[in-house]
mmCIF file of the protein (N, C-alpha, C, O) and its ligand, coordinates in Angstrom:
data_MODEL
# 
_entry.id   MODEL 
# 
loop_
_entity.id 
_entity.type 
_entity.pdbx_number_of_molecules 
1 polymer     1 
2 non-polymer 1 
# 
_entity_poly.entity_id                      1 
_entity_poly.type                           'polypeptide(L)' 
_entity_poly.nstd_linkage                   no 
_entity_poly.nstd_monomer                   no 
_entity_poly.pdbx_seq_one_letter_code       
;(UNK)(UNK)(UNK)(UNK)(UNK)(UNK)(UNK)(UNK)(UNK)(UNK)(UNK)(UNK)(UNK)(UNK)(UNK)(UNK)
(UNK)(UNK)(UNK)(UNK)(UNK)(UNK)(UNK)(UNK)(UNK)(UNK)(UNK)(UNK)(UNK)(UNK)(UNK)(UNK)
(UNK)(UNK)(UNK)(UNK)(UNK)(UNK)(UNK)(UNK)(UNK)(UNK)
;
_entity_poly.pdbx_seq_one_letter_code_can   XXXXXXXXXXXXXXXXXXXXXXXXXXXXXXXXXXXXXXXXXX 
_entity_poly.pdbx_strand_id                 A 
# 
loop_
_entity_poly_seq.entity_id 
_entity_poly_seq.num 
_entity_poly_seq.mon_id 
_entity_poly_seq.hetero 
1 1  UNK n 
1 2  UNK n 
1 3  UNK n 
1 4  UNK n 
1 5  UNK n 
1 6  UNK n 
1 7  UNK n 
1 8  UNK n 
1 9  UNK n 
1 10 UNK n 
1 11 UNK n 
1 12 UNK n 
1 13 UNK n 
1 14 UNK n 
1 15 UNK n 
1 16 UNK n 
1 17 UNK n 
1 18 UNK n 
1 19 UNK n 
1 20 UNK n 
1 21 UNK n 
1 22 UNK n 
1 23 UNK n 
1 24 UNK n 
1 25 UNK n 
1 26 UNK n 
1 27 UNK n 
1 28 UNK n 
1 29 UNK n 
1 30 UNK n 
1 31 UNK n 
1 32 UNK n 
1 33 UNK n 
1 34 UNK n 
1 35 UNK n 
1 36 UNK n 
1 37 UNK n 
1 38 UNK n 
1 39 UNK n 
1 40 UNK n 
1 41 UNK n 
1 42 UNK n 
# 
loop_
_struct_asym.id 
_struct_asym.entity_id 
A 1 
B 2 
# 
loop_
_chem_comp.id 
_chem_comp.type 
_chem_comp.mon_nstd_flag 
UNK 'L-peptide linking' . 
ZN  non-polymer         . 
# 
_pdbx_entity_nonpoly.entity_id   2 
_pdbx_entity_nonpoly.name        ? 
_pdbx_entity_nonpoly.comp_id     ZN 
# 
_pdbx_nonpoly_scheme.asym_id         B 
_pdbx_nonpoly_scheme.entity_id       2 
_pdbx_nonpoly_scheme.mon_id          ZN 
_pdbx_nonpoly_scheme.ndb_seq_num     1 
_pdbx_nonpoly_scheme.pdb_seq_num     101 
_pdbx_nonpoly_scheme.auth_seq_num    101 
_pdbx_nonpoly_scheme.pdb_mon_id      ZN 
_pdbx_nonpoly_scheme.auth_mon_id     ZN 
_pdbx_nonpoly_scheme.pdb_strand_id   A 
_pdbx_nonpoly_scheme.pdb_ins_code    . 
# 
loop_
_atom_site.group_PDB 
_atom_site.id 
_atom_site.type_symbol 
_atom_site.label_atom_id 
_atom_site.label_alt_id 
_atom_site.label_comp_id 
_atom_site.label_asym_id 
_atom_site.label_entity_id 
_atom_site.label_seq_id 
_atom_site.pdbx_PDB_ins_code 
_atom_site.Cartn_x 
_atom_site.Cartn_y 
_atom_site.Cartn_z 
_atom_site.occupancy 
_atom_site.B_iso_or_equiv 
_atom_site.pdbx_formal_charge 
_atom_site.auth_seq_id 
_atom_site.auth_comp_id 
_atom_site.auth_asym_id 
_atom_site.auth_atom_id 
_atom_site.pdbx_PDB_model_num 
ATOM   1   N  N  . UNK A 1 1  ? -22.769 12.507 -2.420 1.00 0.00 ? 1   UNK A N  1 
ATOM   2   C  CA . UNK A 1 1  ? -21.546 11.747 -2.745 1.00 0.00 ? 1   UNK A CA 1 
ATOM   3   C  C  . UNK A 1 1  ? -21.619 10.358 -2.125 1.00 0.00 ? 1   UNK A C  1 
ATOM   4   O  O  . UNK A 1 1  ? -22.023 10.173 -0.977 1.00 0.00 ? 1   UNK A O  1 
ATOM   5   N  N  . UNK A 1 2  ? -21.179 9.327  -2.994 1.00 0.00 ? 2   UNK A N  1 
ATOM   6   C  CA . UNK A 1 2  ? -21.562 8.190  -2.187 1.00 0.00 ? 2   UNK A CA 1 
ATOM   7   C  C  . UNK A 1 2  ? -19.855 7.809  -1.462 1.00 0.00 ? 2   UNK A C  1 
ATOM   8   O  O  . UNK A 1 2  ? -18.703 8.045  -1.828 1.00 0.00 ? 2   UNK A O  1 
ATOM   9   N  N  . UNK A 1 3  ? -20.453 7.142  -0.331 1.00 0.00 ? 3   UNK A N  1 
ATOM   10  C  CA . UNK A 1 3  ? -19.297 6.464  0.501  1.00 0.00 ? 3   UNK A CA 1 
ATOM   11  C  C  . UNK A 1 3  ? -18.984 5.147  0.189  1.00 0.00 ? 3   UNK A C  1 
ATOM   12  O  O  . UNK A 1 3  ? -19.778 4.395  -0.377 1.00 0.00 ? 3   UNK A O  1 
ATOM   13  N  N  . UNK A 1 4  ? -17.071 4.615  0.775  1.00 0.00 ? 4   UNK A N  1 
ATOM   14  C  CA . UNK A 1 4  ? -17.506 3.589  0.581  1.00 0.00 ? 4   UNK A CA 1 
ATOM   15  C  C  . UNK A 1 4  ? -16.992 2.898  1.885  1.00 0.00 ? 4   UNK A C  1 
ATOM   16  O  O  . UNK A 1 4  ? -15.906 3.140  2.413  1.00 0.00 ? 4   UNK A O  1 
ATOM   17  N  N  . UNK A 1 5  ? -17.851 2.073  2.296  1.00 0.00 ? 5   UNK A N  1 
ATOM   18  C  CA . UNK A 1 5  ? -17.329 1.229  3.525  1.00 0.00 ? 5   UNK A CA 1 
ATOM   19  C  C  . UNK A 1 5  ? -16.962 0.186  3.789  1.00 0.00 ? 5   UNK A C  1 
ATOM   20  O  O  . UNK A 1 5  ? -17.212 -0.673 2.944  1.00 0.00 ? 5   UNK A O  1 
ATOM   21  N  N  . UNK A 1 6  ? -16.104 -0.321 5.227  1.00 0.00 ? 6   UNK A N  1 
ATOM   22  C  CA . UNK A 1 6  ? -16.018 -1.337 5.241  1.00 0.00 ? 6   UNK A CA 1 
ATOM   23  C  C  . UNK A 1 6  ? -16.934 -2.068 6.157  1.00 0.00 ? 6   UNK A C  1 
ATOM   24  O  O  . UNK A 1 6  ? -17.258 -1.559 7.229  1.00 0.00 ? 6   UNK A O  1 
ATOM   25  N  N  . UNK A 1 7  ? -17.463 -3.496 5.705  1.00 0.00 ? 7   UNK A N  1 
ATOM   26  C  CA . UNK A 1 7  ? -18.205 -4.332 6.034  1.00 0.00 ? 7   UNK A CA 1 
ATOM   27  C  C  . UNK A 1 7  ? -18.425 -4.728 7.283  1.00 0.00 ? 7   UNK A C  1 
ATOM   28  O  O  . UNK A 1 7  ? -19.549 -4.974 7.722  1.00 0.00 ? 7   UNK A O  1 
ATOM   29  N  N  . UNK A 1 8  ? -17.322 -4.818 7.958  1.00 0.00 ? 8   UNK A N  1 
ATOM   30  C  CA . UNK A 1 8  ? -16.771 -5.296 9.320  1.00 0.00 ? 8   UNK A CA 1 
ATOM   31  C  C  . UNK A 1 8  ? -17.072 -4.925 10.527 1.00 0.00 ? 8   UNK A C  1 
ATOM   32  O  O  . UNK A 1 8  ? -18.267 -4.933 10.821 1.00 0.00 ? 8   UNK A O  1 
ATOM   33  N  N  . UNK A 1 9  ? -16.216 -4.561 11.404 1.00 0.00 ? 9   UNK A N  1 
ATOM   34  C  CA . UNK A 1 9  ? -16.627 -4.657 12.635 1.00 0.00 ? 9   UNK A CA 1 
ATOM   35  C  C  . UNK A 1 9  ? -16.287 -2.515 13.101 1.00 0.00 ? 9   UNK A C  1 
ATOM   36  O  O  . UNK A 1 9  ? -16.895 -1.631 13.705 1.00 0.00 ? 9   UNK A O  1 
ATOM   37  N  N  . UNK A 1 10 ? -14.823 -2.676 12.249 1.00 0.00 ? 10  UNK A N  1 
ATOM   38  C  CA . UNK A 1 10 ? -14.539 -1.280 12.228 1.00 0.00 ? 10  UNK A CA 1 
ATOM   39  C  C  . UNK A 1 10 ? -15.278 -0.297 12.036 1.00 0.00 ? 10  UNK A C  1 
ATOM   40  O  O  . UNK A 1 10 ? -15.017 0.531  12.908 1.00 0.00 ? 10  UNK A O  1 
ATOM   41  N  N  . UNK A 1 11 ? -16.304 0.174  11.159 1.00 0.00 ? 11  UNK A N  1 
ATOM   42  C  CA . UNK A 1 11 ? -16.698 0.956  10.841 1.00 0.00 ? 11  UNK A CA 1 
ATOM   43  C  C  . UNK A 1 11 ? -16.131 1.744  10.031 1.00 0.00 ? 11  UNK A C  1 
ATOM   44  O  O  . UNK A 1 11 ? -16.521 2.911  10.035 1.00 0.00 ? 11  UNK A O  1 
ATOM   45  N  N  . UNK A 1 12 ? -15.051 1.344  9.105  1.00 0.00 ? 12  UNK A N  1 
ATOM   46  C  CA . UNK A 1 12 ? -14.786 2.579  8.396  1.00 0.00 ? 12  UNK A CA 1 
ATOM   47  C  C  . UNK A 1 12 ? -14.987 2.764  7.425  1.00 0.00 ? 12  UNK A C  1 
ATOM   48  O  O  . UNK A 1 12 ? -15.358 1.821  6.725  1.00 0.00 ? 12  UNK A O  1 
ATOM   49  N  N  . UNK A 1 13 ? -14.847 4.118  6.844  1.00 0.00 ? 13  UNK A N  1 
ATOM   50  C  CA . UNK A 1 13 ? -15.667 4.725  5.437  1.00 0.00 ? 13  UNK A CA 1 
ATOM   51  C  C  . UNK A 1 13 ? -14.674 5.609  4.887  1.00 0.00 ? 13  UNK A C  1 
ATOM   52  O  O  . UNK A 1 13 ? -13.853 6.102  5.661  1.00 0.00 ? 13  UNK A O  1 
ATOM   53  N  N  . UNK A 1 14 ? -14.632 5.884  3.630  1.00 0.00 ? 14  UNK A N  1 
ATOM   54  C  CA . UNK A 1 14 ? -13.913 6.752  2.901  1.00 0.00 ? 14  UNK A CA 1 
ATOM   55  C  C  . UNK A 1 14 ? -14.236 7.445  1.696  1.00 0.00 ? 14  UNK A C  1 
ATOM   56  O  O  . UNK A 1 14 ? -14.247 6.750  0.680  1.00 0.00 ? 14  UNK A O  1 
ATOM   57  N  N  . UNK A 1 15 ? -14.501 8.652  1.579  1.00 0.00 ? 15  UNK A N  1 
ATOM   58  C  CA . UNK A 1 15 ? -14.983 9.232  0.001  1.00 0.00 ? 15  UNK A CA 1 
ATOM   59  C  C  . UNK A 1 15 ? -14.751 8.350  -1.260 1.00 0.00 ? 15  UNK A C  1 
ATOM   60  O  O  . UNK A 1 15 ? -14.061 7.332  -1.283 1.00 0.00 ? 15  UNK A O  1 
ATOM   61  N  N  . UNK A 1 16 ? -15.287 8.778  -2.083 1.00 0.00 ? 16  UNK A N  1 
ATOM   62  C  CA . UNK A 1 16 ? -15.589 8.294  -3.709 1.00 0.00 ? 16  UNK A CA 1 
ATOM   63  C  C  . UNK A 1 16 ? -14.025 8.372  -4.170 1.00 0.00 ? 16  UNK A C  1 
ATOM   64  O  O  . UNK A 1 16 ? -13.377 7.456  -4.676 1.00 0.00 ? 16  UNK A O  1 
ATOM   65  N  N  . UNK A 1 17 ? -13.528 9.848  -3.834 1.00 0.00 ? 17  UNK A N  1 
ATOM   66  C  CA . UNK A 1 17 ? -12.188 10.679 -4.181 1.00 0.00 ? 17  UNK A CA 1 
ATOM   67  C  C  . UNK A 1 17 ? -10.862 9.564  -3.675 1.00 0.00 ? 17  UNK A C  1 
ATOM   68  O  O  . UNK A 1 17 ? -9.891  9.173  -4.324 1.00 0.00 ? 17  UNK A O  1 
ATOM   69  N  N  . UNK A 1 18 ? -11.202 9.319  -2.538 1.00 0.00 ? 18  UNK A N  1 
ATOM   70  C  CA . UNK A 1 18 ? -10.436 8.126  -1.525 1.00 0.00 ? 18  UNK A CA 1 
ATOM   71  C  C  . UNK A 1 18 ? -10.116 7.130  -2.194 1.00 0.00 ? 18  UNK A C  1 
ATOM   72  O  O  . UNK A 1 18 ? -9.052  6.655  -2.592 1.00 0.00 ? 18  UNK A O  1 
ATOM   73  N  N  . UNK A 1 19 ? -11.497 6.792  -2.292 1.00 0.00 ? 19  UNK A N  1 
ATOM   74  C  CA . UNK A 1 19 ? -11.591 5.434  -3.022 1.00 0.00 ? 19  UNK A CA 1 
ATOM   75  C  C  . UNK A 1 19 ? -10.826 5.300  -4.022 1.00 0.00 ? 19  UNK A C  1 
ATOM   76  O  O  . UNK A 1 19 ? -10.233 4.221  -4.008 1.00 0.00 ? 19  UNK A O  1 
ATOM   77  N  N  . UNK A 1 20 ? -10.524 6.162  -5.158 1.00 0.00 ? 20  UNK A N  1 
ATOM   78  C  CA . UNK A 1 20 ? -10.092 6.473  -6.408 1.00 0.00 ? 20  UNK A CA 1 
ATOM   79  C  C  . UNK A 1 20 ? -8.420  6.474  -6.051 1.00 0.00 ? 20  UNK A C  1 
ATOM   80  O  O  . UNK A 1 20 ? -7.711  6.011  -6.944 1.00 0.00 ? 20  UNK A O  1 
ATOM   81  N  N  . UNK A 1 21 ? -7.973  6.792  -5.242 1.00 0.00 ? 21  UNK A N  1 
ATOM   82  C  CA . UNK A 1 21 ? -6.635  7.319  -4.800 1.00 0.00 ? 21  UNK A CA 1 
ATOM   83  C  C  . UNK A 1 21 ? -5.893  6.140  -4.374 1.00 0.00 ? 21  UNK A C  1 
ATOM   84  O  O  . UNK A 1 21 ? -4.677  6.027  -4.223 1.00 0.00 ? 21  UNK A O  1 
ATOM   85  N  N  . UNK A 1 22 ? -6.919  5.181  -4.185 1.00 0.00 ? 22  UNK A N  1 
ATOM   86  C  CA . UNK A 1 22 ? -6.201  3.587  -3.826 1.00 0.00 ? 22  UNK A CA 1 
ATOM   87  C  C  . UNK A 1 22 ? -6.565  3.241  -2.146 1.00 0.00 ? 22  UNK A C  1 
ATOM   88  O  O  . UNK A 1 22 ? -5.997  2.347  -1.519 1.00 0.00 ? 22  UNK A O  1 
ATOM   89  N  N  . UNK A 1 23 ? -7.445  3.989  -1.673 1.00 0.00 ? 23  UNK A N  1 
ATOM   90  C  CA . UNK A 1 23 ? -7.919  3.216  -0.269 1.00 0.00 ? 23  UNK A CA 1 
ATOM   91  C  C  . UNK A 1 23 ? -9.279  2.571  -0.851 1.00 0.00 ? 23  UNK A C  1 
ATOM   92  O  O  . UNK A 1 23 ? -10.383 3.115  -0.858 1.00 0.00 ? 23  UNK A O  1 
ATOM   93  N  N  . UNK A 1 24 ? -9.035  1.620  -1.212 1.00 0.00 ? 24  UNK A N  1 
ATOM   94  C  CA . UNK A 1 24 ? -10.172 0.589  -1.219 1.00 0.00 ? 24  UNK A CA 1 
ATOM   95  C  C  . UNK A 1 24 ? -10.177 -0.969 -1.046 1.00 0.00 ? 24  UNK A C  1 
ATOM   96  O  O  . UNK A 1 24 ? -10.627 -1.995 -1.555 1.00 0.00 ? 24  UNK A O  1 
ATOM   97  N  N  . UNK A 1 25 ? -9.225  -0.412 0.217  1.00 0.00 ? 25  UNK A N  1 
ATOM   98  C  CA . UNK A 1 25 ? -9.817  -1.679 1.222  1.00 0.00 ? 25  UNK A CA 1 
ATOM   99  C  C  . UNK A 1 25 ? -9.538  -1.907 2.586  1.00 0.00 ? 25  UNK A C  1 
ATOM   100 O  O  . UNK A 1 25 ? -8.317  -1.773 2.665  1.00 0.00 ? 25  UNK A O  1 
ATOM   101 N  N  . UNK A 1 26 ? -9.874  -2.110 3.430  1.00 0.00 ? 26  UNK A N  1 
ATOM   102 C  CA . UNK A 1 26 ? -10.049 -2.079 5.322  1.00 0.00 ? 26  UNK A CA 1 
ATOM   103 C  C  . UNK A 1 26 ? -8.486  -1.819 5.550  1.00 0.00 ? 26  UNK A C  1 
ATOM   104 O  O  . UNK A 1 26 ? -7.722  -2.384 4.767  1.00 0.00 ? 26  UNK A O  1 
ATOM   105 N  N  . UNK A 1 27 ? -8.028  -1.133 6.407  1.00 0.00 ? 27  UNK A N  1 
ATOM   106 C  CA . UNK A 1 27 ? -6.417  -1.039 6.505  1.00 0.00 ? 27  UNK A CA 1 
ATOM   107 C  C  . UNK A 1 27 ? -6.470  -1.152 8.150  1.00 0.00 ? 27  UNK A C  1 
ATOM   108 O  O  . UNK A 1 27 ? -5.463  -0.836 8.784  1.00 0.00 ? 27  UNK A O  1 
ATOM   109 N  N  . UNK A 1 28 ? -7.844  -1.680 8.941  1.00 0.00 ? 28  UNK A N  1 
ATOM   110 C  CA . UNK A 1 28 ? -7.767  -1.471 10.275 1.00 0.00 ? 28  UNK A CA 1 
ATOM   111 C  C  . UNK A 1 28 ? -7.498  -2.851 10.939 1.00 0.00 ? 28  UNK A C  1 
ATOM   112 O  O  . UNK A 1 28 ? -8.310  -3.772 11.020 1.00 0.00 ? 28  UNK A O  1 
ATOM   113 N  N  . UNK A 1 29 ? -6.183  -2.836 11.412 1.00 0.00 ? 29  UNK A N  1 
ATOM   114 C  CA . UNK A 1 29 ? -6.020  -4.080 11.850 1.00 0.00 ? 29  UNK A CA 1 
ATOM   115 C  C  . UNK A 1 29 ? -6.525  -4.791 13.217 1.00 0.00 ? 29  UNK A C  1 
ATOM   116 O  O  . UNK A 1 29 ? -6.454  -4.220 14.305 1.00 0.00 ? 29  UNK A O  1 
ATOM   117 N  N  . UNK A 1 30 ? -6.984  -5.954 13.063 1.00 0.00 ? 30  UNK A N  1 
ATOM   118 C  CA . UNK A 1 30 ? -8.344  -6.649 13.975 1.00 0.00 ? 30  UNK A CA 1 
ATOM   119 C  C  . UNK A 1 30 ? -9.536  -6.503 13.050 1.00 0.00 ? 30  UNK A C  1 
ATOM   120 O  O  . UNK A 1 30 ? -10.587 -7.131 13.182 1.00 0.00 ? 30  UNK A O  1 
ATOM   121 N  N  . UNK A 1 31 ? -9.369  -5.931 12.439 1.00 0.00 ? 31  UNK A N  1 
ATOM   122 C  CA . UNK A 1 31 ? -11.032 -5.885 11.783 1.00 0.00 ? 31  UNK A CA 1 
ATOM   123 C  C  . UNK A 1 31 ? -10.925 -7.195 11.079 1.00 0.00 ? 31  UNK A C  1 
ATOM   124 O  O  . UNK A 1 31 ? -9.934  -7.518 10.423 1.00 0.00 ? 31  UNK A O  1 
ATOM   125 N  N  . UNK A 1 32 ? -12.546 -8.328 11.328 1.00 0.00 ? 32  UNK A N  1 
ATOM   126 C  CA . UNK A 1 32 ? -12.251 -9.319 10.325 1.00 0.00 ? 32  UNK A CA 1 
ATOM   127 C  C  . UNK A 1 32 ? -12.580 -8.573 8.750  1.00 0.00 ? 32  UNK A C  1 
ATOM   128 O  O  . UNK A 1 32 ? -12.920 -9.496 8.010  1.00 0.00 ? 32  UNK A O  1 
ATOM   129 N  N  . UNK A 1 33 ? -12.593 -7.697 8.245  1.00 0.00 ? 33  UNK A N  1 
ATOM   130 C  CA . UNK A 1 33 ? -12.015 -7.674 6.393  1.00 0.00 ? 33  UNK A CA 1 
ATOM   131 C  C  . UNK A 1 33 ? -11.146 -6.981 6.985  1.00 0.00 ? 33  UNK A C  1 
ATOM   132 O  O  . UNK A 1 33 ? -11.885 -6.082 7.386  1.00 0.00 ? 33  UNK A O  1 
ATOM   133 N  N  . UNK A 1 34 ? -10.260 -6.742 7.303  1.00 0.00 ? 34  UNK A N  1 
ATOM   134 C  CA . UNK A 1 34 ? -9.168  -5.900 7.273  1.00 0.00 ? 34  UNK A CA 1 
ATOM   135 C  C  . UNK A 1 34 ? -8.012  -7.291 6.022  1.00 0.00 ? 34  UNK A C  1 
ATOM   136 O  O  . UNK A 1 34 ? -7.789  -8.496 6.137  1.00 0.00 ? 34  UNK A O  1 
ATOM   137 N  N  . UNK A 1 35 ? -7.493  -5.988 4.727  1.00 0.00 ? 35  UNK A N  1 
ATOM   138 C  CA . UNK A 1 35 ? -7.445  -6.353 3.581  1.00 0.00 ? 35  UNK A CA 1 
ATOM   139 C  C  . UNK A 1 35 ? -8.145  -6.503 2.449  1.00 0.00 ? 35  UNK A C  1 
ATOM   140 O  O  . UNK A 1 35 ? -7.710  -6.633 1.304  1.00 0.00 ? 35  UNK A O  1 
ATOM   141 N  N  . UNK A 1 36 ? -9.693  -6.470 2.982  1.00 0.00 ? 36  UNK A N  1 
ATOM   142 C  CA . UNK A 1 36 ? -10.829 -6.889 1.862  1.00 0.00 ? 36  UNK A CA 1 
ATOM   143 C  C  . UNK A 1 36 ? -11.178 -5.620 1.225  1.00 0.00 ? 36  UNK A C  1 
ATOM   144 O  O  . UNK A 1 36 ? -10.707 -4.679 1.864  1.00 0.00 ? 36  UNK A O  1 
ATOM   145 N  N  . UNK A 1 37 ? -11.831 -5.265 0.200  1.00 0.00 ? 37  UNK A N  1 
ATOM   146 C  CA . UNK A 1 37 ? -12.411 -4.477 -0.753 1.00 0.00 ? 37  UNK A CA 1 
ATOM   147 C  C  . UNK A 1 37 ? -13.488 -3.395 0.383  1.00 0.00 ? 37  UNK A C  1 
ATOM   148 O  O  . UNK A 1 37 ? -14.114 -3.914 1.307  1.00 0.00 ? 37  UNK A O  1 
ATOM   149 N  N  . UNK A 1 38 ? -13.535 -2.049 0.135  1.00 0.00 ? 38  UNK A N  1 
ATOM   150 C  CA . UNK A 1 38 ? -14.535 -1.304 0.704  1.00 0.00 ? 38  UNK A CA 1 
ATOM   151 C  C  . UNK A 1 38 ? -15.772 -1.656 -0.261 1.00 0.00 ? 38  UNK A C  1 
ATOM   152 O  O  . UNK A 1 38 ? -15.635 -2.297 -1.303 1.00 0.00 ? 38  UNK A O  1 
ATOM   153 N  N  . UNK A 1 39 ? -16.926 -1.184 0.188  1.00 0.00 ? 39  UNK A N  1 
ATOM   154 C  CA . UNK A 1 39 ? -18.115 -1.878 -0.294 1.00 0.00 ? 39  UNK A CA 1 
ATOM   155 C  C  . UNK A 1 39 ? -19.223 -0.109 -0.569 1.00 0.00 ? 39  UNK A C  1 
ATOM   156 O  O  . UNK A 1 39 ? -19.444 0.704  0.328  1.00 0.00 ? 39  UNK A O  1 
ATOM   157 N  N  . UNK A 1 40 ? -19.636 -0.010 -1.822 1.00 0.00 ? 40  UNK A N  1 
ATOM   158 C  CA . UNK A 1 40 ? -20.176 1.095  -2.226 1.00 0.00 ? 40  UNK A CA 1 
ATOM   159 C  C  . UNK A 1 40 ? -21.532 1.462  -1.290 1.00 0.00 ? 40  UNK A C  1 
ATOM   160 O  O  . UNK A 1 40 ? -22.528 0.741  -1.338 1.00 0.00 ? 40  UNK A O  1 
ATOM   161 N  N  . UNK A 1 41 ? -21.476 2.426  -0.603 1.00 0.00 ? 41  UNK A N  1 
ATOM   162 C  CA . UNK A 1 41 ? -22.911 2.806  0.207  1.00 0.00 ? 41  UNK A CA 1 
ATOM   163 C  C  . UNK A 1 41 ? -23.717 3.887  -0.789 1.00 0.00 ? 41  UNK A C  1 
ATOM   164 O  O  . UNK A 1 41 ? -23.120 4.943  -1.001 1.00 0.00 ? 41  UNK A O  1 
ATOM   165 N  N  . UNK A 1 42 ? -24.749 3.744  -1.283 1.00 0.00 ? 42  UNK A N  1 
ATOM   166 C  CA . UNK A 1 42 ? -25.346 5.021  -1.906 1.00 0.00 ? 42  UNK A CA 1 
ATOM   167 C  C  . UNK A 1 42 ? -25.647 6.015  -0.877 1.00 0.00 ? 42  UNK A C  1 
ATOM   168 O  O  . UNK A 1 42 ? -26.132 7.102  -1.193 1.00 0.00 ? 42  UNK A O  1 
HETATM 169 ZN ZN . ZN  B 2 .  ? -12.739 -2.950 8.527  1.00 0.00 2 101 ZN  A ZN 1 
# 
């Protein structure tokens, strides 16, 4: 299953399923993308 992450400093990641459900994008505040698009990891 691929993940998708964020770019940043956070580290965070969220399922395909996630992704689909409307978390697709950094919600961790301080992170510089926090707001930006998660980014597809194969
Ligand atoms: Zn982030």
């Amino acid at each position: 299953m691929p993940r998708y992450v964020c770019t940043g400093t956070c580290g965070g990641s969220v399922s395909e399923e996630e992704f689909k459900k409307g978390k697709n994008k950094c919600a961790t505040k301080g992170c510089p993308r926090h707001g930006k698009p998660l980014v597809k990891e194969e």
